[in-house]
C-alpha positions in Angstrom: 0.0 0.0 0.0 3.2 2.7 0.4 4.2 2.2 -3.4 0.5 2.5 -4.3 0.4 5.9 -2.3 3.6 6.6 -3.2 2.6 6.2 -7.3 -0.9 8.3 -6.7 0.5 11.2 -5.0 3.8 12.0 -7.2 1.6 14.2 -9.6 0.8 16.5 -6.6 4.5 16.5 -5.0 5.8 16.8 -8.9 3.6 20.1 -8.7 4.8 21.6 -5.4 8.7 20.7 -6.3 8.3 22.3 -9.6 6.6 25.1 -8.4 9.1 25.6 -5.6 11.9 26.0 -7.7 10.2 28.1 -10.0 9.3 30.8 -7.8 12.3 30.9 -6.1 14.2 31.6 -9.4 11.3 34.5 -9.9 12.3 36.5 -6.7 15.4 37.3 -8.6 13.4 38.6 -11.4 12.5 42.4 -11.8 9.2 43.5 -10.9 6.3 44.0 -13.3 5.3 47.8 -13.1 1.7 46.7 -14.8 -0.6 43.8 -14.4 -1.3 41.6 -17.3 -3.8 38.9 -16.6 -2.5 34.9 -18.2 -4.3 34.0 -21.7 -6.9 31.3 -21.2 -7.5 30.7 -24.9 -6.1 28.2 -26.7 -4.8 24.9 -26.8 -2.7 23.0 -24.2 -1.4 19.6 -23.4 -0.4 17.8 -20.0 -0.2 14.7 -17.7 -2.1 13.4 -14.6 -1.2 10.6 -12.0 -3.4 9.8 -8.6 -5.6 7.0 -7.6 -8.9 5.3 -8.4 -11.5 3.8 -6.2 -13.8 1.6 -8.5 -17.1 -0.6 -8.4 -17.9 -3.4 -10.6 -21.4 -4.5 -10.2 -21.5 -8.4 -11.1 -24.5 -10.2 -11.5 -23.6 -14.1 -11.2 -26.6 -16.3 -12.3 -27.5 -18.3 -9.8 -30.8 -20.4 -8.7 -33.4 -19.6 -7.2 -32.2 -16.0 -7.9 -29.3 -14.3 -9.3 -27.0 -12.5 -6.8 -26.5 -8.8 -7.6 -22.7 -8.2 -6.4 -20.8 -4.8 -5.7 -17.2 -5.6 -5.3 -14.4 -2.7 -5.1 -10.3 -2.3 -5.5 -8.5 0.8 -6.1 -5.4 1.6 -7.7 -2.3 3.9 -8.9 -3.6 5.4 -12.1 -1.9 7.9 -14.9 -2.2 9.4 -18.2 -2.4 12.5 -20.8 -4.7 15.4 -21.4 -5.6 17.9 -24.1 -7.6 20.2 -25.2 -8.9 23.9 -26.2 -10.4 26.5 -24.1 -12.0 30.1 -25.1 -12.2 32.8 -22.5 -15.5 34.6 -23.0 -15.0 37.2 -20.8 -13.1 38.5 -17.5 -14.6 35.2 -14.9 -15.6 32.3 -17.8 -13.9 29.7 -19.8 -15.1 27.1 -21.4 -13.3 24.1 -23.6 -13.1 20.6 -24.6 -10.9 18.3 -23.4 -9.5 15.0 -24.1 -7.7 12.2 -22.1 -6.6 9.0 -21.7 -5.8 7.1 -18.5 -4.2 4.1 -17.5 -4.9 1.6 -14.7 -5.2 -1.8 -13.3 -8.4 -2.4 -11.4 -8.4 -6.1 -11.3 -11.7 -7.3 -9.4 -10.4 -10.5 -6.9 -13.5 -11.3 -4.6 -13.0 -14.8 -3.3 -10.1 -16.4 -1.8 -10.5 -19.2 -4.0 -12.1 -22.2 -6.0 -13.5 -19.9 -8.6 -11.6 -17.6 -10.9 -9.7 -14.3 -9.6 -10.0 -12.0 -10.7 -13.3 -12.4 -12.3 -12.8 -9.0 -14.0 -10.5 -6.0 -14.9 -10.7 -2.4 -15.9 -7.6 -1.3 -17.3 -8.2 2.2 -18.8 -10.2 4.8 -20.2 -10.5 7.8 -22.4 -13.0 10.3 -22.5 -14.1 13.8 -24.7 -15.5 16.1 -22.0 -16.5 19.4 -22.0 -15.9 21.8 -19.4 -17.1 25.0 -18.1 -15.1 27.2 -15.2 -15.5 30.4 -13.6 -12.0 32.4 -12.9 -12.1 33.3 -9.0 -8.4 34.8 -9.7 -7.6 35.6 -13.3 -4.9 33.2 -12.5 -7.1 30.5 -11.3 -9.8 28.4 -12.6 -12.8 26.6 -10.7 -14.7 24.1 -13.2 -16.9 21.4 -13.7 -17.0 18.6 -16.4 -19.2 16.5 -18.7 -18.7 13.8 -21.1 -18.6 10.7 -22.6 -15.6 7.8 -21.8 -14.9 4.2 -22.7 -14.1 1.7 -20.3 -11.5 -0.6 -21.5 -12.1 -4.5 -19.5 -11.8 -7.6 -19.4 -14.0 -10.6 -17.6 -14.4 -13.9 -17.1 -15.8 -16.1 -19.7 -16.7 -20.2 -18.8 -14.6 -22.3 -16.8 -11.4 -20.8 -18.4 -11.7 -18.3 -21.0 -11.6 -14.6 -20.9 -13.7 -11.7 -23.3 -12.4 -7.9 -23.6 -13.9 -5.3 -24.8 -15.0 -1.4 -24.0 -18.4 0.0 -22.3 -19.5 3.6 -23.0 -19.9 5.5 -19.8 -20.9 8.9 -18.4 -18.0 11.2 -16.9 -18.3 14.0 -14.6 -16.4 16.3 -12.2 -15.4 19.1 -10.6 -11.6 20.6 -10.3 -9.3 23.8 -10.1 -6.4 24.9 -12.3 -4.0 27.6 -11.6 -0.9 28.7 -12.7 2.7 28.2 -11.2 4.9 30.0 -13.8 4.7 30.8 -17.2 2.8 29.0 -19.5 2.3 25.7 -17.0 -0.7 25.5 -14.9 -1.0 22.8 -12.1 -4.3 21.1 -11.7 -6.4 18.9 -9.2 -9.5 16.3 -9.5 -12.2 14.8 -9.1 -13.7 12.8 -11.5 -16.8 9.9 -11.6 -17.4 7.7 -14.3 -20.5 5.5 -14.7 -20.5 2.5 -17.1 -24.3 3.0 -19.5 -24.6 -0.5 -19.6 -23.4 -3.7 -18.2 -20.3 -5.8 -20.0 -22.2 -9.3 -20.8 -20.2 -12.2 -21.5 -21.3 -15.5 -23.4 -22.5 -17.2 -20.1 -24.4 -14.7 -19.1 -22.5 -12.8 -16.3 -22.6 -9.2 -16.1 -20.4 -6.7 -15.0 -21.2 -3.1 -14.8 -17.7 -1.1 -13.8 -17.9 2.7 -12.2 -15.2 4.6 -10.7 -13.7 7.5 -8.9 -10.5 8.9 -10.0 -9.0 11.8 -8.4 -5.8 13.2 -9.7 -3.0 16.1 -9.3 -1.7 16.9 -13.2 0.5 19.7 -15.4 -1.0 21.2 -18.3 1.2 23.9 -20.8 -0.9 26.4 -22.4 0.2 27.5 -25.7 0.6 31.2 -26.0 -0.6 31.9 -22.2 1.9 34.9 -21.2 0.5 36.7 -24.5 -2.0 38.2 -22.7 -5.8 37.9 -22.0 -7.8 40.1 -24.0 -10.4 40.9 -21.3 -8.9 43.3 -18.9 -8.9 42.0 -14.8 -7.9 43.7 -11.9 -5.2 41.5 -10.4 -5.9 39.6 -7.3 -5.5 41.0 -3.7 -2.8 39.2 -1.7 -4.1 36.6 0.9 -2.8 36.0 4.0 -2.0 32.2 4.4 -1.4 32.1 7.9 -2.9 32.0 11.0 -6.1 30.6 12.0 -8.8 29.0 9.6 -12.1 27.1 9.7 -14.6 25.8 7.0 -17.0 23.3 5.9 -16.8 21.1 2.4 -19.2 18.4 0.6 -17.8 15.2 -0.5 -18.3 12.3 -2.9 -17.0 9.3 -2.1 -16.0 5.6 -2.7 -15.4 3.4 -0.3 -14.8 -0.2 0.0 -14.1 -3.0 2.9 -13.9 -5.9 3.3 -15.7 -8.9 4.8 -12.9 -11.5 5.2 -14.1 -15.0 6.9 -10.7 -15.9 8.1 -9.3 -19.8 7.1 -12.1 -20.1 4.6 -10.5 -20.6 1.0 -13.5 -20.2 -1.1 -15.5 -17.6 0.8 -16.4 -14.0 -0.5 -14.3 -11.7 1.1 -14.7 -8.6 -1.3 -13.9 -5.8 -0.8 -16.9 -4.7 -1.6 -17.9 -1.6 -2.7 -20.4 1.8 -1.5 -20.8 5.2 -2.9 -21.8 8.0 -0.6 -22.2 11.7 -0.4 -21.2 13.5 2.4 -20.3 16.9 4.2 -17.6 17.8 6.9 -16.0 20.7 8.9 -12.7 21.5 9.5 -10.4 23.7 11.5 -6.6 24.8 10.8 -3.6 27.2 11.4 -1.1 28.2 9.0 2.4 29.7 9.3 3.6 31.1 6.0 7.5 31.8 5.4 8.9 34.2 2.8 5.7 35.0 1.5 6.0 31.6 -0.6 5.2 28.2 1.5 3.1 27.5 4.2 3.0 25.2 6.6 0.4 24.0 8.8 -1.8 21.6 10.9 -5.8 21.0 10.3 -8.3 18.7 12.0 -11.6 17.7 10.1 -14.5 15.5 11.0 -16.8 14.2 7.7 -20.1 12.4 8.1 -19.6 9.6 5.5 -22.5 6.9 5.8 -21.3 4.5 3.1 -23.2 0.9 3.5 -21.7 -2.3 2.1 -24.0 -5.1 0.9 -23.1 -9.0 0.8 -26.2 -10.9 -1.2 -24.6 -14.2 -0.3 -25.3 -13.5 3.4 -24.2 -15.5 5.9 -27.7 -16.6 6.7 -30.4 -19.1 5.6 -32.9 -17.2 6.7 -35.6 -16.2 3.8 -35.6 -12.6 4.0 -32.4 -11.8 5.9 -30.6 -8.9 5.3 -28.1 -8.5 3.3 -26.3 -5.1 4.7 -23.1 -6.0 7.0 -21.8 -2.6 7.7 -21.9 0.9 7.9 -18.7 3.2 7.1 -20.5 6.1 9.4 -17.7 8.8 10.1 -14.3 9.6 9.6 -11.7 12.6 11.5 -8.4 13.5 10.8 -5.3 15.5 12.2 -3.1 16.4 9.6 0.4 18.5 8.7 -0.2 20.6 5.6 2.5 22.0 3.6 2.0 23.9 0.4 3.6 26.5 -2.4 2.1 29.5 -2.9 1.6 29.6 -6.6 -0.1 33.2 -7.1 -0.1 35.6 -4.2 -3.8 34.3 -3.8 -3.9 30.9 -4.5 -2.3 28.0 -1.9 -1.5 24.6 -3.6 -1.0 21.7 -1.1 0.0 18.3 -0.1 -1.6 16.9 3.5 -1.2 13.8 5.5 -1.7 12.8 9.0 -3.6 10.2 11.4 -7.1 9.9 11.1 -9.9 7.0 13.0 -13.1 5.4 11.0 -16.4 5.4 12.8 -17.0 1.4 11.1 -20.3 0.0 12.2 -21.0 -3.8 11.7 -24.5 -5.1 11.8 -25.9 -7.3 14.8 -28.4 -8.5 12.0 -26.4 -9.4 9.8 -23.9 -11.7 12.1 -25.3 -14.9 14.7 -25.4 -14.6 17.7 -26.0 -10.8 17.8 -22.2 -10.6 17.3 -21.5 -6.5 16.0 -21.3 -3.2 17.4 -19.7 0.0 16.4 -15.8 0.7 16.5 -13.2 3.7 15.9 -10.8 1.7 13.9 -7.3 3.2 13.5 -5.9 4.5 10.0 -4.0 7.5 7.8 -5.0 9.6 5.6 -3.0 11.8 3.1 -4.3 14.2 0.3 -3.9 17.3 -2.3 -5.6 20.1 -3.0 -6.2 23.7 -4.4 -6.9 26.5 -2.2 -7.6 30.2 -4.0 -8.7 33.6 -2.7 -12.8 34.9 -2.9 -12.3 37.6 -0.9 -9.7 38.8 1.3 -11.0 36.5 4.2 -13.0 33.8 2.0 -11.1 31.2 0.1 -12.2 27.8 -2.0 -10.8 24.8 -1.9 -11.1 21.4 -4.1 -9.2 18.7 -2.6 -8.6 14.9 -3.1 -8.4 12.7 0.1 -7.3 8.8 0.5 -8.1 7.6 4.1 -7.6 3.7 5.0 -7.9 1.8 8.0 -4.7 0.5 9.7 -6.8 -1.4 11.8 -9.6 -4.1 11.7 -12.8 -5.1 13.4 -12.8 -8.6 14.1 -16.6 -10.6 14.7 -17.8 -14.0 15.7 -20.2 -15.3 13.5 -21.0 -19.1 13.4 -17.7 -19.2 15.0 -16.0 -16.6 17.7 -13.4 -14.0 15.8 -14.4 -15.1 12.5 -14.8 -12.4 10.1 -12.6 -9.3 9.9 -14.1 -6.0 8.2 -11.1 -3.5 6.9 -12.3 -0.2 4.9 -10.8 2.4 3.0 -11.9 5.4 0.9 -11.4 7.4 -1.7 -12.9 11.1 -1.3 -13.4 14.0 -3.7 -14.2 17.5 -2.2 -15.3 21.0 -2.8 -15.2 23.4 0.4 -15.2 27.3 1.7 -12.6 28.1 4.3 -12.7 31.4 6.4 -9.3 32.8 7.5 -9.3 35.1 10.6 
């Protein structure tokens, strides 16, 4: 799990090295006696790395009934960007955008005694068009729709295997903002939803969506020639002292339901998509008017529910829901660059606990409960000035549990449950 998070947050420390360096070379450089607002127009190109979080629904035929699966994994994932935008005035742009990305979301559900993994998605691409207001002239806010193909592969018989591609719907938000010159540093969020279910020869059906939230570098062509709509520049913000704000969130989140020394059960993980909200409070020191370093806490109501249709229970009508992902909290170091003097970009990590609830109904014997279970959580994000006490923030966050819950069942300490998540967010901070 370090290489994975290692691999999904190199786009964001990439960003903050580069920028670094950059501005550190530009307090050398004379001052500008007049303000000339970047060029949002035109055409750029650029790379993306993070980490996805995906679903595959999978429908195994089965008698009396069919079971109606959601099993998860996540993954490192990267790729390329392009596109055109047109700046239609002082605050909006709007563009089309291409991409491709790469990754390796190979779907393993049992332990053994059937095949494993019974599916994979291994990359997309995707025309989107996008539509963002400028809160800075030098930074972008903007959401996304599209169309993308999901490139998989699934089971097929005893033995065999059939590829092929679904269509799906994409959508998301993100910020973009420059660091120097023509190269603008960007974060994430993006969900992608299959149209239709993949459908082998034997009838099995798998029906992939995913979250993918990533850090990237763009370079617009022909940005430091000017904008043609006149802006005032920016004020300054202040990125210290204290801080506290509020954010929605989407998320995915999986767990798993492990039945320890069984080597054909159904372990998962398996898969639940949730919106949420949260608060947070921070402080911030800045030095040389160029970094910033900090600490934050945050609590986020979550309430993702996980599902296992093979049950553990003969009973006609028993439920099917083993746990509830309630809650999560966090206390984090933040460090960032200051890319514009109004606009913060930053890397955080820290300890955090997940509020996991697992279902008395679900297990015999009334075996369940609720626990705090252990785990980290690290994250990037964009933070730009509204006004001189207001700023927005869109930020990606990866929280997983270093700890387990461990049940009874049929048998005492049977089952261990294990979740992680996968969060996009969009939230308003106020600085005192």
């Amino acid at each position: 799990m370090l290489r994975l998070l290692s691999i999904a947050l190199a786009a964001g420390t990439a960003i903050l090295s580069t920028a670094a360096s950059s501005l550190a070379a530009d307090m050398a450089a004379p001052v500008e006696t007049t303000y000339q607002a970047p060029n949002w127009t035109g055409f750029y190109v650029g790379v993306h790395g993070g980490m996805a979080s995906g679903s595959l629904g999978y429908v195994l035929p089965s008698f009396p009934t069919d079971l109606d699966y959601s099993f998860s994994d996540e993954d490192a994932v990267y790729g390329i960007h392009g596109g055109f935008d047109y700046q239609f005035s002082s605050r909006w742009v709007a563009g089309l955008e291409l991409d491709y990305t790469k990754m390796s979301l190979p779907f393993s559900p049992f332990n053994g005694g059937l095949n494993n993994p019974i599916a994979k998605v291994k990359s997309s691409y995707s025309i989107t068009g996008r539509v963002g207001y400028l809160v800075t002239p030098e930074t972008l806010f903007y959401g996304r729709l599209g169309y993308a193909s999901i490139s998989m592969e699934a089971e097929e018989g005893f033995t065999g295997t059939a590829s092929g591609s679904v269509g799906a719907t994409k959508a998301g938000i993100g910020a973009e903002t420059f660091l120097f010159d023509n190269v603008t540093a960007r974060i994430e969020a993006n969900y992608v939803d299959a149209s239709k279910a993949f459908v082998t020869a034997d009838s099995q059906a798998f029906d992939p969506k995913y979250l993918v939230v990533n850090a990237g570098l763009s370079y617009r062509f022909g940005a430091k020639g000017g904008s043609a709509h006149a802006a005032e520049p920016a004020p300054a913000m202040q990125f210290s002292g204290f801080y506290a704000g509020g954010f929605g969130a989407f998320s995915f989140a999986q767990s798993t339901l492990e039945v320890i020394d069984n080597p054909v059960a159904t372990t998962g993980p398996f898969a639940s998509d949730a919106l949420g909200f949260g608060g947070f409070v921070g402080y911030d020191f800045l030095i040389n008017d160029m970094f910033v370093v900090g600490a934050e806490a945050e609590a986020a109501y979550v309430n993702a529910k996980f599902e296992d249709p093979s049950m553990n229970s003969f009973a006609t009508g028993a439920t099917t829901l083993f746990g509830t992902l309630k809650a999560t909290y966090a206390v984090s170091a933040r460090v960032g660059v200051v890319a514009t003097p109004s606009t913060l970009v930053y890397a955080k990590g820290g300890f955090a606990g997940m509020v996991m609830d697992a279902n008395e109904d679900f297990f015999a014997l009334e075996n369940g409960g609720t626990k705090t279970l252990s785990a980290y959580q690290v994250g990037a994000g964009i933070e730009s000035a509204l006004s001189e006490k207001l700023t927005l923030r869109i930020e990606g966050v990866y929280t997983k549990a270093t700890d387990e819950m461990i049940l009874g069942n049929s048998q005492t300490e049977q089952v261990s449950i294990k979740p992680s998540l996968l969060t996009g967010r969009i939230g308003l901070a106020y600085r005192f």
